[in-house]
C-alpha positions as CSV (number, residue, x, y, z in Angstrom):
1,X,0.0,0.0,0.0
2,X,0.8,3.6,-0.5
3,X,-0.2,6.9,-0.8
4,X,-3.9,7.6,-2.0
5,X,-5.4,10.8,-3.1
6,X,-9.3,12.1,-3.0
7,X,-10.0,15.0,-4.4
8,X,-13.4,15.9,-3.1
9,X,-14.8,16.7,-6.6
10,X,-12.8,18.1,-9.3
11,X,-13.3,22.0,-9.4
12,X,-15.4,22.3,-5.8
13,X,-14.1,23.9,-2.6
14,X,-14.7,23.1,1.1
15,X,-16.8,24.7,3.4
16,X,-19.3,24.5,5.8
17,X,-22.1,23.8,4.5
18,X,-23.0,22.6,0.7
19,X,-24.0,25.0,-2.1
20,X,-21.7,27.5,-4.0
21,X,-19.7,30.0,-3.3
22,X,-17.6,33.0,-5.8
23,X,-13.9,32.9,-5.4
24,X,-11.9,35.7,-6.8
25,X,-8.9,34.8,-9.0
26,X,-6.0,37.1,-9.0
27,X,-4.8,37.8,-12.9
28,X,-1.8,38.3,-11.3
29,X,-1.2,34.1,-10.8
30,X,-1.7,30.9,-13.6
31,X,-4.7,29.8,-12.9
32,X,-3.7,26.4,-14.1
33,X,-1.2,26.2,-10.5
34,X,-4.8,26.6,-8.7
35,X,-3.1,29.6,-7.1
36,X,-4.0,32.9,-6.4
37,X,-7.8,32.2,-5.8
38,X,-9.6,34.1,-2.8
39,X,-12.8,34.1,-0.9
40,X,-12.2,37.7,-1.1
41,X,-13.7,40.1,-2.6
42,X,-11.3,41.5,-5.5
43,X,-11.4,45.4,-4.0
44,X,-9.8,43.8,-1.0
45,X,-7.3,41.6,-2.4
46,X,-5.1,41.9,-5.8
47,X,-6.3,45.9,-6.5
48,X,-9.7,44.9,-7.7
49,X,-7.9,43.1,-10.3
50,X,-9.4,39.8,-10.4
51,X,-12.1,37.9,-12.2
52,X,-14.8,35.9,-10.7
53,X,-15.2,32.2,-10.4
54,X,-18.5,30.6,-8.7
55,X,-17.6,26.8,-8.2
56,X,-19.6,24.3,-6.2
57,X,-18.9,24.1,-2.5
58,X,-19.1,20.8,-0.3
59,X,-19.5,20.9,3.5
60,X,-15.8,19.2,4.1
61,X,-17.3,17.1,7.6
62,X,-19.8,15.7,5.7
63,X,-17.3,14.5,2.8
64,X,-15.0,13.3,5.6
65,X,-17.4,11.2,7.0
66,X,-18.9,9.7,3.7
67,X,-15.4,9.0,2.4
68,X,-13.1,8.6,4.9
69,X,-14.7,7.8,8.1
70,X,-16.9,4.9,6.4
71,X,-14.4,3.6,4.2
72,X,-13.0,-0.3,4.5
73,X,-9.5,-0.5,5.9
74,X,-7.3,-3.1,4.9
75,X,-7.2,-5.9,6.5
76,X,-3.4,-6.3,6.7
77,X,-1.0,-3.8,8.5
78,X,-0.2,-0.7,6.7
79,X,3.0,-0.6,7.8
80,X,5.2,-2.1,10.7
81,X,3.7,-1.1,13.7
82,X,0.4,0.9,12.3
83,X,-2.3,-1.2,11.9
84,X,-4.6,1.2,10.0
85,X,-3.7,3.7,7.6
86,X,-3.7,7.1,8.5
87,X,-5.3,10.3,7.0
88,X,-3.2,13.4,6.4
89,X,-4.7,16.4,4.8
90,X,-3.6,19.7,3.6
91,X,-6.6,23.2,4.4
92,X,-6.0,26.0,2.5
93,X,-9.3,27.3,1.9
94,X,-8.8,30.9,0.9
95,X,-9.9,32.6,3.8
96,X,-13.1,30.1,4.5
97,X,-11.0,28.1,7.1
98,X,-12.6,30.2,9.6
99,X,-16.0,28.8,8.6
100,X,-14.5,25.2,7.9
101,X,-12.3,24.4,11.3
102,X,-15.2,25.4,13.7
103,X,-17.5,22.9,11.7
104,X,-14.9,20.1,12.0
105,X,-14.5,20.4,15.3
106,X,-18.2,20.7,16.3
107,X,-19.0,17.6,13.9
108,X,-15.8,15.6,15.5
109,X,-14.7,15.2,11.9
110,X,-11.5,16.4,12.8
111,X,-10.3,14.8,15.4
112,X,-12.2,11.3,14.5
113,X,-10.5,11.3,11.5
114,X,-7.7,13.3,10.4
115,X,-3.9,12.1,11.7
116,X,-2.2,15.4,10.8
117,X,-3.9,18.9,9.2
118,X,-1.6,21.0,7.5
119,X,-2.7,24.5,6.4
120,X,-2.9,28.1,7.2
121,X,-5.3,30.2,8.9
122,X,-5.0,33.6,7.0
123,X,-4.2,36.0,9.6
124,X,-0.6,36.6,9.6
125,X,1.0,39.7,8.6
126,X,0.7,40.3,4.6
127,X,-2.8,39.2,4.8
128,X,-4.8,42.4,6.4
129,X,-6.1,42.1,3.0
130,X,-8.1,39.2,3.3
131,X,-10.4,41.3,6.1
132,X,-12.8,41.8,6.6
133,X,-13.8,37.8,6.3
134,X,-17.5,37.0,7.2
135,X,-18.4,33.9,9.5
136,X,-21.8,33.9,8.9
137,X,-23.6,34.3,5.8
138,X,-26.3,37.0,7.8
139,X,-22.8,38.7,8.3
140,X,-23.4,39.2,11.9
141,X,-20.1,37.6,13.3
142,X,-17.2,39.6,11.2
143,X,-13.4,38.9,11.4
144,X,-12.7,43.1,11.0
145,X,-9.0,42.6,10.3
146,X,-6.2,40.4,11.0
147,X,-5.6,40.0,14.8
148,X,-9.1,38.9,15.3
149,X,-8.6,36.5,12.5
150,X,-4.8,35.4,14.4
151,X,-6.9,35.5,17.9
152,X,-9.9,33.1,17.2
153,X,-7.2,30.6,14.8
154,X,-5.1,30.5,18.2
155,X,-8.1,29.5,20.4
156,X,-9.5,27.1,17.4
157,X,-6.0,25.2,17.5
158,X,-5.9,25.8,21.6
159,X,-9.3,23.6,21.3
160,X,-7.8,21.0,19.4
161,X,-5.1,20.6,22.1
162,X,-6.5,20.2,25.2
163,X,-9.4,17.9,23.8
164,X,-8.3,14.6,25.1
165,X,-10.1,12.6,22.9
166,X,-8.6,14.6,18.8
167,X,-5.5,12.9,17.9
168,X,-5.0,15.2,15.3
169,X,-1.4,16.8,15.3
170,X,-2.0,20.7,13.4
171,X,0.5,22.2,11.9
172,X,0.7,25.6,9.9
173,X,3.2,25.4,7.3
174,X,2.0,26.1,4.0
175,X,3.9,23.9,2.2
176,X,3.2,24.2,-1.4
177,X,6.6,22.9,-2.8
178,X,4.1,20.5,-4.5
179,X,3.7,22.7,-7.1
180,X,7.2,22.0,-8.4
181,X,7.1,18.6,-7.7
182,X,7.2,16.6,-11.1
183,X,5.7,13.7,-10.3
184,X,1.4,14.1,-10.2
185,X,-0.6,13.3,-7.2
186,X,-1.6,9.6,-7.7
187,X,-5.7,9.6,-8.8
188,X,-8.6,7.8,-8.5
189,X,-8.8,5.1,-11.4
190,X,-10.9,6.2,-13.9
191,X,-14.0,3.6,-14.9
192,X,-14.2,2.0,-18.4
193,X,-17.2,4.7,-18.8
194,X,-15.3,7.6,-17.8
């Protein structure tokens, strides 16, 4: 065995809930890297230099539970001294992590599921763009700028700590040496229909 890939569905984003939801793509980036996308609006971010893009969105707990949490393990070991496999997953939402890490947590998709979360929270300096950042859809719990955004992704990840019960280690690098990486992600196989 080795490493597997799901992509939740080709083109969507995560969130909290299922619907869809206008990104903002910077004509500043290649759209083909999958870089440079916001859940900002453009006047914000990029100089108001940015085209919109209205994709599907999935509620990420309830994806984690229909494809990872329910799925068959193997029967044999996965590797010398790990007897199940274990999930590891990259969140970098585009300012929507605020929405998306409260709703794993509350669900216990999180910390039921995931070994090791890499990602960012988009609150460190360089991003006072990104604010304000809505929490709600009614708009009546607003990240206003930065340090509220770095104060609630502190007590979010303080949460995930002291629960007892989430195995899940966090970390916030935002890797993305992937994209010069010249070997692809492995895929799902493709069906003789599709």
């Amino acid at each position: 065995m080795g490493w597997r890939y799901t992509p939740i569905i080709a083109g969507a984003g995560a969130s909290d809930a299922d619907g869809n939801f206008t990104f903002y793509h910077s004509a500043l980036e290649k759209e083909e890297w999958e870089t440079g996308f916001s859940a900002v609006t453009p006047k914000n971010l990029y100089g108001g230099d940015a085209t919109a893009r209205t994709v599907i969105i999935v509620r990420l707990a309830s994806w984690i539970r229909d494809e990872i949490e329910d799925r068959l393990l193997p029967t044999v070991a996965y590797s010398e001294g790990i007897m199940e496999p274990r999930v590891v997953m990259k969140l970098d939402v585009e300012g929507l992590e605020f929405r998306v890490f409260p709703d794993l947590l509350s669900t216990g998709a999180l910390c039921n599921n995931i070994y090791f979360l890499m990602g960012e929270f988009h609150h460190a300096r360089g991003n006072h763009n990104y604010y304000p950042i809505n929490l709600t859809d009614d708009e009546r719990h607003v990240l206003h700028h930065r340090k509220e955004g770095e104060v609630l992704a502190r007590q979010l990840l303080r949460i995930v700590d002291i629960t007892r019960s989430c195995a899940t280690r966090v970390s916030l690098e935002d890797d993305e040496s992937y994209l010069k990486d010249p070997h692809d992600l492995p895929r799902p196989a493709r069906t003789a229909t599709g």
